[in-house]
N, C-alpha and C positions, 0 to 999 in steps of 0.2 A: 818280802819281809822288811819292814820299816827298822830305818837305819838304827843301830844301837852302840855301835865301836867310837869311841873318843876321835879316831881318823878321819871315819866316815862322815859323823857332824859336822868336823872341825873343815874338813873338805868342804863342804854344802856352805858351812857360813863364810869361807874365803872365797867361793867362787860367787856367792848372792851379793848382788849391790840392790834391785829393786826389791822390794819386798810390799805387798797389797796386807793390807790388815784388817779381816773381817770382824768387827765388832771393836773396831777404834769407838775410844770415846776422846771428849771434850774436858770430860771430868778430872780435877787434878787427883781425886780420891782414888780411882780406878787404876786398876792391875795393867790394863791396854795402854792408858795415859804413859803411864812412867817407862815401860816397857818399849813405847814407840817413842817417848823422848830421847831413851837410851840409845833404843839402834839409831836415829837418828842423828846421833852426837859420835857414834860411833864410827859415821860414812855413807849410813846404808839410805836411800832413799825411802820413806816409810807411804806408801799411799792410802790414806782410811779411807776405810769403806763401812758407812752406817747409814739404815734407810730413814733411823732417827732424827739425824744431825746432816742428811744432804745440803750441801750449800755450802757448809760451814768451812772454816778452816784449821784445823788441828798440826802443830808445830810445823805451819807454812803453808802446808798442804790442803789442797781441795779436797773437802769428802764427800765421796761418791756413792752412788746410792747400791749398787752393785757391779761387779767387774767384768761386766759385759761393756762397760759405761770408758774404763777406762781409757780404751785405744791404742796402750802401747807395751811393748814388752814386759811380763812380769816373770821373775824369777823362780820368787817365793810367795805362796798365800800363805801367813801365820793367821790360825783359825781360832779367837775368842768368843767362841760359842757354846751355848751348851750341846751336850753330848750328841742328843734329839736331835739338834739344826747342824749337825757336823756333815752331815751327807750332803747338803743340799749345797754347803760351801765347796764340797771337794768336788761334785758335779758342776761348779761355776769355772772352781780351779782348772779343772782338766777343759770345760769347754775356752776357757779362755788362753788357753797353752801355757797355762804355767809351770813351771818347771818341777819343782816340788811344792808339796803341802806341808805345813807345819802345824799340828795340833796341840794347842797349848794345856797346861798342867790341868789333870782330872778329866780330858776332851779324850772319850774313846768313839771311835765308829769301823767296826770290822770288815764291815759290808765297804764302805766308802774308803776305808785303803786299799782293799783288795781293788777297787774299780780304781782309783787312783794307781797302782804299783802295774794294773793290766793296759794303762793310758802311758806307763813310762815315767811316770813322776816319781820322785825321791821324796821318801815319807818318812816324817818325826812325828812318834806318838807321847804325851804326858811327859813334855818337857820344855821349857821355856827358852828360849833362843838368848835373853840379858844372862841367866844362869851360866846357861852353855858357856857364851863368848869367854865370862869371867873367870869360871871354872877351869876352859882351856887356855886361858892365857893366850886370848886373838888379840892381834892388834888392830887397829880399826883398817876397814877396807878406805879405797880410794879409787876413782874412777879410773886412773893411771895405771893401774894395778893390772900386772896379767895374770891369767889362773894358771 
């Protein structure tokens, strides 16, 4: 059952410092931009992942073409995709041991949380993680930080 208690979120975003973002853009106009500049102001290490924009670098960060690519621990995959391509990111997430998946506002995929929740992973459906943090009154994480 993908997580829905104010705790249970609020848990997942104090314990997440890496977070991969499938359908990071470059664009200032776009929902992923502002959203990854957020978490990223907020502590969180943001890693993009777009097969668009490989090479590039989006606030600091290398982007990577998919998260097979990246090589080192991920916490959280926040997933800005459409609905259709939701599965294919949570089959990345769970191959690349990520901890939880994060499905961003209007992203449903039923079949791909269940495979996600049966891999162990901690699951956010149609909710944004800038929302959340704000809403719950988190303060920003920090490397130092114990969970």
């Amino acid at each position: 059952m993908p997580l829905t208690s104010d705790d249970d979120i609020a848990a997942l975003l104090r314990d997440t410092r890496t977070i991969a973002m499938i359908g990071a853009s470059d664009r200032p106009d776009r929902p992923s931009y502002g959203v990854a500049q957020f978490l990223t102001h907020h502590g969180y290490r943001v890693i993009p992942v777009n097969p668009q924009i490989t090479g590039e670098h989006v606030h600091g960060e290398y982007v990577w073409r998919e998260l097979a690519q990246i090589g080192e621990p991920i916490d959280m995959v926040d997933i800005f995709r459409k609905s259709a391509d939701a599965g294919a990111a949570i089959d990345q997430a769970i191959a690349a041991g990520a901890k939880s998946v994060w499905l961003q506002l209007g992203v449903h995929d039923d079949a791909g949380v269940a495979r996600a929740e049966a891999a162990g992973l901690k699951v956010v459906v149609d909710r944004c993680p800038k929302i959340e943090i704000a809403r719950l009154g988190l303060s920003p994480v920090s490397d130092g930080q114990s969970s």
